[in-house]
Steps between C-alpha positions, in 0.01 A plus 500: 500500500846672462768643758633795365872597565766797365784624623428773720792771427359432092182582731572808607676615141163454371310710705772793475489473124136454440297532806362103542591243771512150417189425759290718268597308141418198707113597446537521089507101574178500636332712263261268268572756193864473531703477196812245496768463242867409452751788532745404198652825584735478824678184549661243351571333812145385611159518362300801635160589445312856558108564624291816407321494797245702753614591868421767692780725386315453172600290192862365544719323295692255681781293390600157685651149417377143675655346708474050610219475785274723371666839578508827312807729460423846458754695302334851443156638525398883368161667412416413129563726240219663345487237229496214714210648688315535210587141370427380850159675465420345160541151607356516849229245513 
């Protein structure tokens, strides 16, 4: 089991740029068919990873980084592109 934490001001950038709150990506963790990978693409200061997952805004991807004590950092969260839906849809179990 994870706590899940963000800032909330990045919070509310998020859902004025693309619509999602960070309580929402929260439920691409729970989804069995999620898809996790590193994110090689944003930082070079910490190691973040991204998850192509189902909520019930739809299929999200969500960025976030771990944190000691079992905690999850979300950094950003929008709906998927309609190439990671399809992706998402091919490898769903």
């Amino acid at each position: 089991m994870f706590d899940y934490i963000w800032d909330v001001k990045k919070e509310e950038l998020n859902i004025k740029k693309h619509g999602v709150g960070f309580t929402v990506a929260i439920e691409c963790f729970s989804d069995m068919d999620s898809l996790k990978a590193l994110d090689v693409s944003n930082s070079k200061w910490e190691m973040r990873y991204k998850v192509l997952g189902k909520s019930s805004f739809g299929v999200l991807l969500v960025i976030y980084t771990e944190r000691t004590g079992k905690k999850i950092r979300i950094i950003s969260a929008r709906p998927a592109n309609k190439k990671e839906r399809s992706i998402y849809e091919k490898n769903k179990n």
